[in-house]
Legacy VTK file of the C-alpha trace (Angstrom):
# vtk DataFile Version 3.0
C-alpha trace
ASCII
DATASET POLYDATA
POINTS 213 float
18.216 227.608 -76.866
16.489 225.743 -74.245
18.004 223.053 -72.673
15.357 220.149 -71.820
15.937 218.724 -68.337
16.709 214.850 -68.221
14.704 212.622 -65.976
17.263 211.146 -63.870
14.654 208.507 -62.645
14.483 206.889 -66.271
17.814 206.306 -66.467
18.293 204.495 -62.655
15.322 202.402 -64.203
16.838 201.503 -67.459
20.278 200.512 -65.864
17.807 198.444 -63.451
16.076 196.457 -66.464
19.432 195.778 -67.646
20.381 194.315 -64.806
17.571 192.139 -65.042
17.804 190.717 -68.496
20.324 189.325 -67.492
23.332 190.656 -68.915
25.892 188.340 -67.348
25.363 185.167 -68.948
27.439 183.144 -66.966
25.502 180.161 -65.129
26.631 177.576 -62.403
25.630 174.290 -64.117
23.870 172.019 -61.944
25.333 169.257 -60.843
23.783 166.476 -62.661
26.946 163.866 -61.421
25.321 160.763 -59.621
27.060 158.273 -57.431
26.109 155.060 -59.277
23.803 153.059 -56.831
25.068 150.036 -54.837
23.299 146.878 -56.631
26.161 144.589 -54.877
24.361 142.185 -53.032
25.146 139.433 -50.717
23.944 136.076 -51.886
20.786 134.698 -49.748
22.334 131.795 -47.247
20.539 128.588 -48.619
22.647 126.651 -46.586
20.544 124.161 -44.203
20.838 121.874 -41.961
19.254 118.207 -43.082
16.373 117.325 -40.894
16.982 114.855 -38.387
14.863 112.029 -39.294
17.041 109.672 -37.415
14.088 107.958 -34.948
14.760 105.525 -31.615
12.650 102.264 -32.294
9.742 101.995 -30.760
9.997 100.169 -27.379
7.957 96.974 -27.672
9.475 94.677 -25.332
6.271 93.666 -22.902
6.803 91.649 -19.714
5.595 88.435 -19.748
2.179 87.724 -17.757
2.148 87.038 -14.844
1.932 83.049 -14.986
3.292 82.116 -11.514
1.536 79.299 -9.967
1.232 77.439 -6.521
2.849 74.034 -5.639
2.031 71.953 -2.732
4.052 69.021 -1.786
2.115 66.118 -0.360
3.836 63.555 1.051
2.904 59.940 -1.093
1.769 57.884 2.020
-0.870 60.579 2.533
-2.909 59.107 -0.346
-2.943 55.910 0.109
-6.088 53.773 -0.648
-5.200 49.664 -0.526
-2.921 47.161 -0.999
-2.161 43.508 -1.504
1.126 41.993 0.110
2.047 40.193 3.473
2.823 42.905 5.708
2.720 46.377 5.616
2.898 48.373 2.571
2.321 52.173 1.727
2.730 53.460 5.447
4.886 56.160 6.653
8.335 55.228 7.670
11.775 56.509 8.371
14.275 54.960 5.949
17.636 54.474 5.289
18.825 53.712 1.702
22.936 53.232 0.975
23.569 54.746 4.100
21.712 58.073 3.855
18.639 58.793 5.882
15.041 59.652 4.210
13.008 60.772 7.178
9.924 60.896 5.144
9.284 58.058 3.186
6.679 55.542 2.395
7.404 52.056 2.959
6.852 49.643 -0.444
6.825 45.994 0.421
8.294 43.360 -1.756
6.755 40.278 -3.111
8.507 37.106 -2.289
5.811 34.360 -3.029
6.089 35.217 -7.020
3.392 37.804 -7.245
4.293 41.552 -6.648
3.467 43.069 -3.485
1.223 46.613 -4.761
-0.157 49.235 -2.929
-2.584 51.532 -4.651
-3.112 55.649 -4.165
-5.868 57.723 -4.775
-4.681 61.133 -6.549
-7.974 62.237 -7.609
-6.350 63.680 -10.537
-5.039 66.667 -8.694
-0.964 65.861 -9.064
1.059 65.757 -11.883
5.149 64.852 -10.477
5.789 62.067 -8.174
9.288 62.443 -7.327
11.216 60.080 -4.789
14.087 57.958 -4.110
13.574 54.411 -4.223
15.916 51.797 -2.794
15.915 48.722 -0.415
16.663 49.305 3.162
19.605 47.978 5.538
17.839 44.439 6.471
17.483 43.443 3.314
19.545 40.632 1.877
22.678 41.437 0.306
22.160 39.749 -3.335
18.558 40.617 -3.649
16.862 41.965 -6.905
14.279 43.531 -6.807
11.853 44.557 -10.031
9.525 47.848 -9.484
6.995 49.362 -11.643
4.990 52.075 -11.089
1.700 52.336 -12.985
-1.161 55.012 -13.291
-4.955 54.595 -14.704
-3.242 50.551 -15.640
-0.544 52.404 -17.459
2.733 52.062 -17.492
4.658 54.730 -16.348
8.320 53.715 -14.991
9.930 50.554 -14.254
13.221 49.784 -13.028
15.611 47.329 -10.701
16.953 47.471 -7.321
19.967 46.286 -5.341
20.250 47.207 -2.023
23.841 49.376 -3.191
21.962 51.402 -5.777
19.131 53.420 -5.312
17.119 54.838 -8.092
15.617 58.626 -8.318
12.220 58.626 -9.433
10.256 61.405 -11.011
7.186 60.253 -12.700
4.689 62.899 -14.453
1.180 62.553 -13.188
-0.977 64.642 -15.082
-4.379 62.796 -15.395
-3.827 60.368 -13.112
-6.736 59.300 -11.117
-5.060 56.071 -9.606
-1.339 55.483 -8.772
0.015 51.682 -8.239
3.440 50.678 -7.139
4.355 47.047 -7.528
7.529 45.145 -5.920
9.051 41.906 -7.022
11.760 40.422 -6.079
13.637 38.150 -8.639
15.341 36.120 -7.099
12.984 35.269 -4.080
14.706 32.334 -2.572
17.090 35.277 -0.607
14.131 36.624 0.847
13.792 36.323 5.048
11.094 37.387 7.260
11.142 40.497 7.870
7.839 42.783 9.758
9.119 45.956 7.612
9.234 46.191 4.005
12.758 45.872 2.329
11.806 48.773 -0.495
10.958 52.492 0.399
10.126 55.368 -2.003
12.766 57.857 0.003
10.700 61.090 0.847
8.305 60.403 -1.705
5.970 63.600 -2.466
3.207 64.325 -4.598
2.921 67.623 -6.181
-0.122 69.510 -6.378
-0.429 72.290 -8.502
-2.826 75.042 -8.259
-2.908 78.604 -11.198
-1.664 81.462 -9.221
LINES 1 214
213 0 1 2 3 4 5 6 7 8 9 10 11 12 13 14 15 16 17 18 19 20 21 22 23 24 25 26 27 28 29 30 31 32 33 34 35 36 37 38 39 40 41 42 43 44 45 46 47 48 49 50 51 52 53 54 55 56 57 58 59 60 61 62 63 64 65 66 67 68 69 70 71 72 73 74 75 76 77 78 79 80 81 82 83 84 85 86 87 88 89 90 91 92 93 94 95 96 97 98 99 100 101 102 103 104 105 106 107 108 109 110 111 112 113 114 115 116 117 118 119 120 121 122 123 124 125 126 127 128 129 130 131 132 133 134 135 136 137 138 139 140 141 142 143 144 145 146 147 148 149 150 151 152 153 154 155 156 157 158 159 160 161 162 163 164 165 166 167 168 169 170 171 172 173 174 175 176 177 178 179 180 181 182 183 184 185 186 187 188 189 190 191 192 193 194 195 196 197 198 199 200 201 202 203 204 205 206 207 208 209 210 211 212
């Protein structure tokens, strides 16, 4: 009997095939395990900070204008236009009234006949302050009154009395005056002497003139 050969190449193939389909079943499942994602989150800071509205005020102080103006000081004698007495009236002298000295003063005579004794300035309108002290000087009777009034445009502006202890500061406003008259009366007349200076003076009497700066 005849023995048929086997093809030893058929069987290396079929143990091959095998191998193939697989005949260990046994898999590595994948690994389908997932961390779980991180979905913590930190909350957005809203926190702010208020605006700062707070505001300095407005600076609105202003300096004043500049409303300085020039004064000249005239002395009163300096003016003088007329007058109507017995002796010399409205003239530049040095006086002394209750024992203090007024250099530059303007002599005002004093009616003793029963009618003032005036003199009469010309201001032109271009003061407005007379200031002075007025009093009776050191030859002048002991008891005698004397009445003064000082008038401008024929209005009244001051009057007041004398004694030869008490002077009297003056400081008359002037605006608008064009024409400044001083009258002098004594009362009580039967004290008067002769005298060839006037008993009254207007101590350092000055005018003031004042001009816009």
């Amino acid at each position: 009997m005849m023995v048929r050969p086997v093809h030893t190449h058929l069987i290396i193939m079929a143990l091959a095939m095998g191998a193939i389909s697989g005949c260990s079943s046994s898999t590595q499942q994948a690994n389908t395990s997932t961390q779980p994602a991180n979905t913590s989150t930190q909350p957005a800071n809203t926190s702010t900070q208020p605006a700062n509205t707070s505001t300095q005020p407005a600076n609105t102080s202003t300096q004043p204008a500049n409303t300085s103006i020039n004064t000249v000081q005239v002395p009163l004698y300096q003016e003088f236009e007329a007058e109507r007495s017995v002796g010399p009236n409205g003239k530049s002298i040095d006086a002394s009234l209750a024992g203090k000295d007024y250099p530059s003063s303007t002599g005002m005579w004093v009616g003793c006949s029963g009618e003032p004794a005036t003199t009469t300035y010309h201001l032109s309108h271009k003061y407005n302050r007379l200031q002075a002290t007025a009093g009776l000087q050191p030859h002048t009777p002991e008891q005698l009154n004397v009445n003064v009034t000082i008038s401008g445009d024929n209005r009244t502006l001051e009057q007041f009395a004398l004694t030869k202890q008490n002077p009297v500061p003056v400081d008359v406003n002037l605006n608008g005056v064009d024409s400044l008259v001083v009258a002098a009366i004594a009362v009580n007349n039967q004290l008067c002497g002769s005298s060839g200076t006037p008993y009254g003076a207007l101590g350092n009497a000055e005018l003031t003139e004042v001009s816009g700066g």
